[in-house]
PLY file of the C-alpha trace (Angstrom):
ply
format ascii 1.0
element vertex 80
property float x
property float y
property float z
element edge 79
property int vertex1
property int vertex2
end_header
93.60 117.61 94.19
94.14 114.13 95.80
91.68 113.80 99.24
92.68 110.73 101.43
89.89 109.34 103.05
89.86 107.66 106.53
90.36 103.68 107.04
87.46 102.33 108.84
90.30 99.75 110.60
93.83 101.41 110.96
96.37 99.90 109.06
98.88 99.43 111.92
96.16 97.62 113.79
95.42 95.18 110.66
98.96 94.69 110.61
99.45 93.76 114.36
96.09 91.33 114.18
96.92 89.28 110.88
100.66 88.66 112.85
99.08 88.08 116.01
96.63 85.38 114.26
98.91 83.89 111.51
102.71 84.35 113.34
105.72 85.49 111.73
105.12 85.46 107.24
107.09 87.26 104.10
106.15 90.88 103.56
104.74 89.86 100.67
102.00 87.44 102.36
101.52 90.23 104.84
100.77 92.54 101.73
98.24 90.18 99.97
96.61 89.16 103.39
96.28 93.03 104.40
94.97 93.70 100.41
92.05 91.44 100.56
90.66 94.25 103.04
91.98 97.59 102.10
93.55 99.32 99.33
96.90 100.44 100.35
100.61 100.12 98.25
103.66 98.22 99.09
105.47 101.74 99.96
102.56 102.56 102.19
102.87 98.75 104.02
106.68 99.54 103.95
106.14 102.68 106.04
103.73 101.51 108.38
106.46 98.28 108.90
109.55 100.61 109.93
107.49 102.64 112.36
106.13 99.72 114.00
109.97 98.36 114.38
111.23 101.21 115.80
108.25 101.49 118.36
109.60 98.03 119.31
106.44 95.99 118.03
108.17 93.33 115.55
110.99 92.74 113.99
111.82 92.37 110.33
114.89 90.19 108.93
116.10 89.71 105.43
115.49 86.12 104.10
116.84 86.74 100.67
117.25 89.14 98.32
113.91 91.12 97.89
112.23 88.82 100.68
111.99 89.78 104.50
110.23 87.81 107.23
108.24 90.02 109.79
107.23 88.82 113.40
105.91 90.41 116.16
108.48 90.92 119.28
107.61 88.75 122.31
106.58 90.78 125.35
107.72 90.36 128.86
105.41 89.31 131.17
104.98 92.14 133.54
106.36 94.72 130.92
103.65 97.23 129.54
0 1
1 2
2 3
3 4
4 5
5 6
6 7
7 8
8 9
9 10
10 11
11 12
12 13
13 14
14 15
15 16
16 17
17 18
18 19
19 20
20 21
21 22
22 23
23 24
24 25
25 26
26 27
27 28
28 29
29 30
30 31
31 32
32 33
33 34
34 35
35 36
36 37
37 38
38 39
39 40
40 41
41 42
42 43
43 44
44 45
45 46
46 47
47 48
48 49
49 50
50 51
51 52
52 53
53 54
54 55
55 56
56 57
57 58
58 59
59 60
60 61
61 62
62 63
63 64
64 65
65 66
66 67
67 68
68 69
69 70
70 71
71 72
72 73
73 74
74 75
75 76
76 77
77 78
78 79
């Protein structure tokens, strides 16, 4: 039986802080930066990255093969 136990900091959250601090990085700096302070996978930073596209959040292009670049999506002023 596998039990999941609660992150004391939300990985979407870590994610949105580490871009709002550092700007736009590889996924793979993203990955090492959000490893130092929880134990997640690549699949499960992979996941949390396409649901924070689609809600509009950032935006993730392909550099090269196997590399992407991820930045968060600049906000209108006014816009909630």
């Amino acid at each position: 039986m596998v039990t999941k136990t609660w992150r004391p900091h939300p990985l979407r959250t870590s994610l949105l802080e580490i871009l709002q601090r550092k700007g736009a990085m590889t996924d793979a700096d993203l990955y090492n930066m959000v490893k130092e302070s929880q134990e997640i996978g690549f699949a499960a930073l992979n996941t949390e990255l396409l649901r924070l596209e689609v809600q509009g959040l950032i935006r993730v292009t392909a550099l090269t093969r196997g590399k992407r670049r991820v930045e968060l999506v600049e906000r209108e002023k006014g816009r909630t």
